[in-house]
SEDOLO-832180 format. One line per field, with one value per residue (C-alpha): residue in one letter; residue number from 1; x negated, y negated, z. Coordinates in pm, 1 decimal, always signed. Each point is the difference from the previous one (the first is absolute). Example, Ala and Ser with C-alpha at 12.3 -4.5 7.8 and 13.67 -1.06 7.14 Angstrom:
<pts>
residuo (A, S)
num (1, 2)
x (-1230.0, -137.0)
y (+450.0, -344.0)
z (+780.0, -66.0)
</pts>
This chain:
<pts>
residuo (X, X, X, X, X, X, X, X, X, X, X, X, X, X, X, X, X, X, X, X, X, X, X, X, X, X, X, X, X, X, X, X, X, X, X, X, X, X, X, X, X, X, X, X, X, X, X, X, X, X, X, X, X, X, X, X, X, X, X, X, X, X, X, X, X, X, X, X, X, X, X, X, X, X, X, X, X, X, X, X, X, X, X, X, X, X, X, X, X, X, X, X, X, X, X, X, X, X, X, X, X, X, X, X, X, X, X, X, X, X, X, X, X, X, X, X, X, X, X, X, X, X, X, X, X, X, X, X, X, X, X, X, X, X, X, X, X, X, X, X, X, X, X, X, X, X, X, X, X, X, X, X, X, X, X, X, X, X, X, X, X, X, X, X, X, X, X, X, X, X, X, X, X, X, X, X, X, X, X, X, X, X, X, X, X, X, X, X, X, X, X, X, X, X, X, X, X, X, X, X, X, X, X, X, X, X, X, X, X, X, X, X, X, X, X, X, X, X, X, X, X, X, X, X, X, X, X, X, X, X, X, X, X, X, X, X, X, X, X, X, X, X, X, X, X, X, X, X, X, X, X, X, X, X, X, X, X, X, X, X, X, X, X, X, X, X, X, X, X, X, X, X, X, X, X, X, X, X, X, X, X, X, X, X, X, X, X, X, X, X, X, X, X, X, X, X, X, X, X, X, X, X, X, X, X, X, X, X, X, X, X, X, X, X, X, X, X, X, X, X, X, X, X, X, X, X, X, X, X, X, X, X, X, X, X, X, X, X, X, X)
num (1, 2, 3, 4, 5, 6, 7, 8, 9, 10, 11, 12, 13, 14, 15, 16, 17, 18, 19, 20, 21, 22, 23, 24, 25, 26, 27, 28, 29, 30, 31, 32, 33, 34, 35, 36, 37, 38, 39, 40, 41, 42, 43, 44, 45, 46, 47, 48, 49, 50, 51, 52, 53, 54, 55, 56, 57, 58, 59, 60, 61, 62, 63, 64, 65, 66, 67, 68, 69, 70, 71, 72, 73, 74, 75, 76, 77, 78, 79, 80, 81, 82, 83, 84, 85, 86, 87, 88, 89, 90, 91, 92, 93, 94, 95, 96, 97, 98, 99, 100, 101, 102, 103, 104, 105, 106, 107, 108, 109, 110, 111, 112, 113, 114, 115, 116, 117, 118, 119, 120, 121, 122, 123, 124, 125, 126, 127, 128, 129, 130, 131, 132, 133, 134, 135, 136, 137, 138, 139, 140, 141, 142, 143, 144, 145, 146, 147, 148, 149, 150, 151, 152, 153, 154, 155, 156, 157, 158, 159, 160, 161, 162, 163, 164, 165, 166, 167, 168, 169, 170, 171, 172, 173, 174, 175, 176, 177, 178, 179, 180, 181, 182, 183, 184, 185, 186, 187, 188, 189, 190, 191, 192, 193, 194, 195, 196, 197, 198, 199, 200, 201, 202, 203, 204, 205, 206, 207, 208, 209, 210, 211, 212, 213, 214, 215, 216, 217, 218, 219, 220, 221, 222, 223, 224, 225, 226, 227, 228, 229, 230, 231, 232, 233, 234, 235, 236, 237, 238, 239, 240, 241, 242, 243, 244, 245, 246, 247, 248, 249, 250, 251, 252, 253, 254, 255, 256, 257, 258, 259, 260, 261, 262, 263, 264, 265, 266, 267, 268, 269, 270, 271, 272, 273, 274, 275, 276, 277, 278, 279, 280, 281, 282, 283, 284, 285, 286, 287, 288, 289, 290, 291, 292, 293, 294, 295, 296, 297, 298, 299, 300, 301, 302, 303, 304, 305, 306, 307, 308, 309, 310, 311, 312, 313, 314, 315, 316, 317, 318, 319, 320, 321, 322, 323, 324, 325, 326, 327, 328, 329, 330, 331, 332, 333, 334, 335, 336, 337, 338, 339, 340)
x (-7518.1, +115.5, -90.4, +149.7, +287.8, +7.8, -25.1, +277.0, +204.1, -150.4, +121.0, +416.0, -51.0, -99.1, +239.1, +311.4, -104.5, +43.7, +295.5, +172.3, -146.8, +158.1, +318.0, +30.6, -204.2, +206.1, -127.7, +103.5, +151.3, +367.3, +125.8, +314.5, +109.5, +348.3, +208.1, +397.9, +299.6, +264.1, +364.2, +202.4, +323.3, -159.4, -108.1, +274.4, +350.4, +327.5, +287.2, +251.8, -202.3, +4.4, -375.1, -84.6, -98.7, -349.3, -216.0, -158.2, -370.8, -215.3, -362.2, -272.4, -385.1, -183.4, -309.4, -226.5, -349.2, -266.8, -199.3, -349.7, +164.1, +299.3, -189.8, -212.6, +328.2, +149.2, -288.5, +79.8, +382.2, +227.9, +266.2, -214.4, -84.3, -275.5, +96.8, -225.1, +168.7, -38.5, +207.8, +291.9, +24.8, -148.8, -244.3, +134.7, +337.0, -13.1, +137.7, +298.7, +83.6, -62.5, +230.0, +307.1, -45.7, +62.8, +274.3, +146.4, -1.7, +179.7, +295.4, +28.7, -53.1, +296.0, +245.5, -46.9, +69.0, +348.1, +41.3, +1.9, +122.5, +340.2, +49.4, -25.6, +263.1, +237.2, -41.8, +51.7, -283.6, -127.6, -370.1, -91.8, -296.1, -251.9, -311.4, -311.4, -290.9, -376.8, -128.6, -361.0, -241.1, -290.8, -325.8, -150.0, +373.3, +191.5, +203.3, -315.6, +4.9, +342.1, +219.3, +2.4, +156.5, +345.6, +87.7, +339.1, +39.7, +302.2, -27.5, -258.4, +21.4, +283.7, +182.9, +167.3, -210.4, +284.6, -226.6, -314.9, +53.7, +119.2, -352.5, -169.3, +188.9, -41.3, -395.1, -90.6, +242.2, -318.8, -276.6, -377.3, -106.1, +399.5, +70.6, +287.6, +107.2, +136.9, +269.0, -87.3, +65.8, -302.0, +134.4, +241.7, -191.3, +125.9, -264.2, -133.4, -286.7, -119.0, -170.1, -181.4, +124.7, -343.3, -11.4, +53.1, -267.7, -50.3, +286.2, +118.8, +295.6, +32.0, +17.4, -92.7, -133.7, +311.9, +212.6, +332.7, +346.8, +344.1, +127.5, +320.2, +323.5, +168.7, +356.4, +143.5, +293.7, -24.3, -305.3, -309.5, -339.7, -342.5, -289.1, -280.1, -250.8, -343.1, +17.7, -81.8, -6.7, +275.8, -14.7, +311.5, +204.1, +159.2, -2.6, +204.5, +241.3, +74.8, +32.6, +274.1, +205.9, +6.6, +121.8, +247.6, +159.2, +188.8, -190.2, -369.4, -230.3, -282.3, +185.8, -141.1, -348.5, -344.3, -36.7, -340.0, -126.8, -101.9, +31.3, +52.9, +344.2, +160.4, +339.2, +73.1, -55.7, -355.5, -255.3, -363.6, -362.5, -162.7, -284.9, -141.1, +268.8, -279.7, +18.9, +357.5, +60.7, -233.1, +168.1, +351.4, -153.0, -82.7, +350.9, +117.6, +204.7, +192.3, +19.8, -261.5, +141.6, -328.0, +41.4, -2.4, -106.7, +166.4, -233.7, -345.5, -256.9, -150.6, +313.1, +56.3, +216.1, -322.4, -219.4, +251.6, +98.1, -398.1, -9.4, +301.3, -172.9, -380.4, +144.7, +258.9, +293.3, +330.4, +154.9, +209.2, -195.8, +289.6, -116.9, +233.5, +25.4, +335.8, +194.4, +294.0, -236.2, -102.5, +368.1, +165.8, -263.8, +56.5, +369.1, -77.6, -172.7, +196.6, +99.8, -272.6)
y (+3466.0, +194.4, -323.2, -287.2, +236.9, -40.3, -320.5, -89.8, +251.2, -233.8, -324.6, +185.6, +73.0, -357.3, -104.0, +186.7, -100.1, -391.1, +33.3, +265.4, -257.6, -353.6, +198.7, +114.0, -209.2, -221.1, -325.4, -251.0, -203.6, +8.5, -60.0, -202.2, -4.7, -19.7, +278.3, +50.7, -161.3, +288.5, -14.4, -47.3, +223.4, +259.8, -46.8, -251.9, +146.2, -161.5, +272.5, -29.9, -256.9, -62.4, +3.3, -297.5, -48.5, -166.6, +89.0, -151.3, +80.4, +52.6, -85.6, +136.2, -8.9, +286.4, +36.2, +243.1, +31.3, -36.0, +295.0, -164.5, +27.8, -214.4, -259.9, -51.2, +12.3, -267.3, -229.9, -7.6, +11.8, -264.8, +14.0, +222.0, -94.7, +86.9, -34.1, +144.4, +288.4, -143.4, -275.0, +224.7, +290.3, -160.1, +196.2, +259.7, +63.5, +333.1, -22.0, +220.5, -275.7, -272.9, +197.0, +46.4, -407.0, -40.4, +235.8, -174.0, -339.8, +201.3, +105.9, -343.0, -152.8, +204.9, -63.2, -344.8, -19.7, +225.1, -247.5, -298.0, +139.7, +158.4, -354.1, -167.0, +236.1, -46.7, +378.0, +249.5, -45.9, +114.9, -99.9, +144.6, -80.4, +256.9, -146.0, -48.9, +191.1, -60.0, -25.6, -17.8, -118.1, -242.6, +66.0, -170.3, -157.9, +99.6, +282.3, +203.6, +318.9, -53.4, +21.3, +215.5, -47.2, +195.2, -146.9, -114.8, -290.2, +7.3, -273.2, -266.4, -83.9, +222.9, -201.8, +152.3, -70.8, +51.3, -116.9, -178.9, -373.0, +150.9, +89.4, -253.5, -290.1, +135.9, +31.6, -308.4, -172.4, +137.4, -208.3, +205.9, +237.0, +89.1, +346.0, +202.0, +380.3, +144.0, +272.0, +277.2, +303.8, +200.1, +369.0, +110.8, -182.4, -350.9, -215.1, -354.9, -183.5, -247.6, -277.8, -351.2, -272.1, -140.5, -260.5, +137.7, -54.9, -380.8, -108.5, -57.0, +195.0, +272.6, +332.6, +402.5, +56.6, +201.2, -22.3, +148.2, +99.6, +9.5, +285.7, -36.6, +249.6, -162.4, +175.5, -79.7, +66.1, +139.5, +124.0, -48.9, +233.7, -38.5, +183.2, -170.1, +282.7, -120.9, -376.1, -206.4, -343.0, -250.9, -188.9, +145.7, -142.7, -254.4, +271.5, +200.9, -226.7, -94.5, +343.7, +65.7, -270.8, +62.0, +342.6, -136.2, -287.7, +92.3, -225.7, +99.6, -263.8, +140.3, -124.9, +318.6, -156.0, +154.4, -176.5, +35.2, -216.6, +41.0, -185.1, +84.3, -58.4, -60.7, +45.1, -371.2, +96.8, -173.6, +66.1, +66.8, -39.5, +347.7, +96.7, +119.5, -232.2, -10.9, +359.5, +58.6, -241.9, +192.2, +339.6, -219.6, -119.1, +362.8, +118.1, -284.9, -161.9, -303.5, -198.1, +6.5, -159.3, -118.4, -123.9, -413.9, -63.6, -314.7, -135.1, +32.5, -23.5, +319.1, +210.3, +306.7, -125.3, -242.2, +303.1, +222.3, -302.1, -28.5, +364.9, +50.4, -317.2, +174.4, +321.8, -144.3, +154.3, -89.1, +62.6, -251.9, -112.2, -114.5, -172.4, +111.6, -65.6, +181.1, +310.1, -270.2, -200.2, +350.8, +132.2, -316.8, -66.1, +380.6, -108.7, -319.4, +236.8, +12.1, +367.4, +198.8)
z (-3957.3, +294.3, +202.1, -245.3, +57.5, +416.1, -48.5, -197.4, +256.1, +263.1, -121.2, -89.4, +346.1, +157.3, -256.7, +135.5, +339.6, -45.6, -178.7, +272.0, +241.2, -204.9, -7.2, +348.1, +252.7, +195.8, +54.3, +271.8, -267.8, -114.8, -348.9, -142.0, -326.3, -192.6, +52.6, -134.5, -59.9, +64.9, -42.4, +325.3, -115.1, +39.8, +352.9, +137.5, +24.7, +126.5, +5.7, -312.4, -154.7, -378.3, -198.2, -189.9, -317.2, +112.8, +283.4, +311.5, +43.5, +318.6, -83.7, +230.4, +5.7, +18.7, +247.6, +119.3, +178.7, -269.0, -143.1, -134.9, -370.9, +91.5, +216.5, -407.4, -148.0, +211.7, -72.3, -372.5, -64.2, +15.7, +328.1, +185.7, +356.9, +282.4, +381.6, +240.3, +206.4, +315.3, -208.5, -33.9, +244.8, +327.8, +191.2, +243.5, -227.6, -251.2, -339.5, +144.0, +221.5, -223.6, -264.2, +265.6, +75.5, -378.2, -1.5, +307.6, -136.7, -310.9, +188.8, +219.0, -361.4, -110.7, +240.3, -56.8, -316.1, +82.5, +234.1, -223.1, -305.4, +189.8, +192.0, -354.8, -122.0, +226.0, +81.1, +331.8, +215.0, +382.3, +122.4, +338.2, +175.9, +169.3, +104.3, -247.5, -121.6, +25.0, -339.3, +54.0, +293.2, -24.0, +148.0, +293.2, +111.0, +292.0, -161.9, -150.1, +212.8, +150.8, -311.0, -269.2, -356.2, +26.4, +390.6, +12.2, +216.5, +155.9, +296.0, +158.1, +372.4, -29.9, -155.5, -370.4, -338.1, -253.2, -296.2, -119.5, +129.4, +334.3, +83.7, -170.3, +165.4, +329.0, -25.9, -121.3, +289.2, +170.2, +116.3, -93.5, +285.3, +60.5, +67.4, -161.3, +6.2, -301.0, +17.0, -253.7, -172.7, -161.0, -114.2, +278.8, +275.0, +161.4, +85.5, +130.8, -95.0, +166.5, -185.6, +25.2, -210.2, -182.3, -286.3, -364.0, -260.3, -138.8, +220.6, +360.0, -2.5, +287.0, -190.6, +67.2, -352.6, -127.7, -373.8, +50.5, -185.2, +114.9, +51.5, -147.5, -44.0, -313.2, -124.5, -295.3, -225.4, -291.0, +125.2, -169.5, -58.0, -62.2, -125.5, -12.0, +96.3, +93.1, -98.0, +295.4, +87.3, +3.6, -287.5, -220.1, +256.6, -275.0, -298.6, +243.5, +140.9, -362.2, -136.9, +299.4, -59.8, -406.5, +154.4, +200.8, -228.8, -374.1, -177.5, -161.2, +210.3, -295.6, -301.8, -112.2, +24.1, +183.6, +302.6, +221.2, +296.1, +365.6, +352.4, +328.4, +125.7, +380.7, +135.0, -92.3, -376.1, -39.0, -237.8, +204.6, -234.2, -38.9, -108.3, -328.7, -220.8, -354.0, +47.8, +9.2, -285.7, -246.6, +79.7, -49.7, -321.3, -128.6, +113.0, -257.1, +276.5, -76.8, +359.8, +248.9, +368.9, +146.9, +399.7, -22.0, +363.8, -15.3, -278.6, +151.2, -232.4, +24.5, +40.4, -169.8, -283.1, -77.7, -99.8, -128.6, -214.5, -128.3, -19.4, -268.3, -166.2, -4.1, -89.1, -267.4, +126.6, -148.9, +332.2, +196.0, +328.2, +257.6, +333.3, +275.5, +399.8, +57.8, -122.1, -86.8, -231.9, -191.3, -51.9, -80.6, -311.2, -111.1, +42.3, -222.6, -284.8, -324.5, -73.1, -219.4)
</pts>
C-alpha cells in the first residue's frame, strides 16, 4: 500500500514538473495571435476638444516568446501564428532593445499622424528637425559593432542629417567599398564611426545595415497628448491621425459608429502594409466594429486589404472592410457616412 502510495506521489510530482515546465520554458519560438481593439479617447487627447458619440479603435496583436504550452496552442487555434525568434528579434539585440525600437517607431508613428492630421485641419503647427535615431542593427553589415540602437545621428561627412532621407540619400550616392564617418551621440559622449559602404541583402544598393527614425520636435496648438503605454510598433499611424483630426474639427467624423483599422502612415499622409492584418480584423470583429480601413497598396493582389477582406468573409463578420492608400481616402468616406 505504502508503495502504490509513492507511486502515485511520484507521478503528481513528474506531473507538476511538465506542466511548471509547458508554462514557463521559453522556447526560441515567438507567438502571434489577436490581441485588442481599444478605444483611442482615452489615449489620444487634443486640448478643448469635444468627445464623440462613436469611437476610433487602435487594434494591436499580441506576441510573446513561446512557453511549450503556447507553441501546442498555436498549432490548433485559428489566427494564431509561429515565427522563429531569430525571425523577430535578430540575434545580438535583447528584448529590451527590441522593445525601445517598437516604442521608437511608436512615437515617430505618433508625430506623424499629428503631423498629418493638424495640416488637414488647417491647424497651428511647428516641425523641427534633430537628426535620426538607430532603430535596430543587422548582423554581419557594416554598422554591427559600431552602432548601437539609441545613437543619434546627427551628421555624415560632417555634413547635417536633419532627418531620415538625409542619410539615406547621401549613402546610396555611394559607390560599394565608399567610406563615410558618422557624427554621433551615444549617452553624453560625441562620437565618429567610421564605416565601409557594402551591398545590402538581395540588392546592390550601398548600405551600413541600419533602420532609423527622425528625430523630430513637433509643436502644436491646442496641444495634443498621448498615452499609449507599452504598445509599440507603427501601425496606428492612420487610427491616430484620424482620431486627431475628429478632435480638432466640430463635426463627429464617427457618425457615432465603431471604427477599427490599421496602416502605417508618413508625413505625406500615406497608408504603409503592416503586419498581422487577419489578426487585427478578428479582435475588430469581437470589438463589434463597424469599419475596418485596411492599407490598399495601390491594389496589389496580395495587399493587406485582400486578406483582411477574406478574413471578415471566413470569420463572418458584419464589419465594413475599406481599402485605403491615404489618410484623405479614409476621412473623406467617414465624411461620406450617413449619420447613425
Amino acid at each position: 500500500m505504502k508503495q502504490k502510495t509513492r507511486y502515485i506521489l511520484l507521478i503528481v510530482l513528474l506531473l507538476l514538473i511538465v506542466f511548471c515546465f509547458s508554462g514557463i520554458y521559453r522556447m526560441p519560438y515567438y507567438v502571434y495571435k489577436p490581441g485588442g481593439a481599444d478605444a483611442l479617447d482615452p489615449i489620444v487627447s487634443v486640448a478643448g476638444s469635444d468627445e464623440s458619440e462613436g469611437d476610433m479603435h487602435l487594434v494591436t496583436v499580441r506576441g510573446g516568446q513561446a512557453t511549450p504550452f503556447q507553441y501546442v496552442i498555436a498549432h490548433i487555434l485559428p489566427y494564431h501564428q509561429i515565427a522563429k525568434l531569430e525571425d523577430v528579434i535578430p540575434e545580438g539585440i535583447s528584448q529590451e532593445e527590441y522593445t525601445q525600437a517598437q516604442l521608437m517607431q511608436m512615437e515617430s508613428s505618433q508625430e506623424a499622424s499629428t503631423v498629418v492630421a493638424y495640416q488637414a485641419a488647417g491647424a497651428d503647427l511647428q516641425v523641427e528637425y534633430k537628426g535620426v535615431y538607430v532603430v535596430s542593427v543587422v548582423n554581419d553589415l557594416p554598422a554591427d559593432g559600431k552602432l548601437k540602437p539609441g545613437d543619434h545621428i546627427t551628421g555624415v561627412d560632417n555634413k547635417t542629417v536633419n532627418e531620415a532621407a538625409d542619410l539615406t540619400t547621401y549613402v546610396t550616392s555611394k559607390q560599394l567599398g565608399d567610406t563615410i564617418t558618422l557624427q554621433i551621440v551615444r549617452g553624453d559622449e560625441q562620437l565618429e564611426k567610421e564605416l565601409k559602404l557594402e551591398a545590402l541583402p538581395d540588392t546592390q544598393i550601398p548600405g551600413i545595415g541600419i533602420t532609423l527614425v527622425t528625430d523630430r520636435e513637433v509643436n502644436e496648438d491646442p496641444e495634443v497628448t498621448f498615452s499609449s503605454g507599452e504598445i509599440g510598433g507603427p501601425s496606428a499611424g492612420l487610427m491616430f491621425s484620424l482620431e486627431i483630426y475628429d478632435q480638432l474639427e466640430k463635426e463627429d467624423l464617427t457618425h457615432g459608429l465603431q471604427i477599427c483599422g490599421t496602416g502605417e502612415v508618413d508625413y505625406e499622409g500615406n497608408v504603409g502594409r503592416i503586419g498581422g492584418i487577419d489578426k487585427k480584423v478578428v479582435a475588430a470583429d469581437k470589438e463589434g466594429c463597424a469599419v475596418f480601413f485596411a492599407p490598399n497598396e495601390d491594389g496589389a493582389d496580395d495587399s493587406n486589404y485582400q486578406l483582411a477582406k477574406q478574413t471578415a468573409e471566413d470569420i463572418e463578420s458584419d464589419m465594413k472592410v475599406v481599402p485605403v492608400d491615404t489618410f484623405e481616402e479614409a476621412k473623406e468616406y467617414l465624411e461620406g457616412l450617413p449619420e447613425k
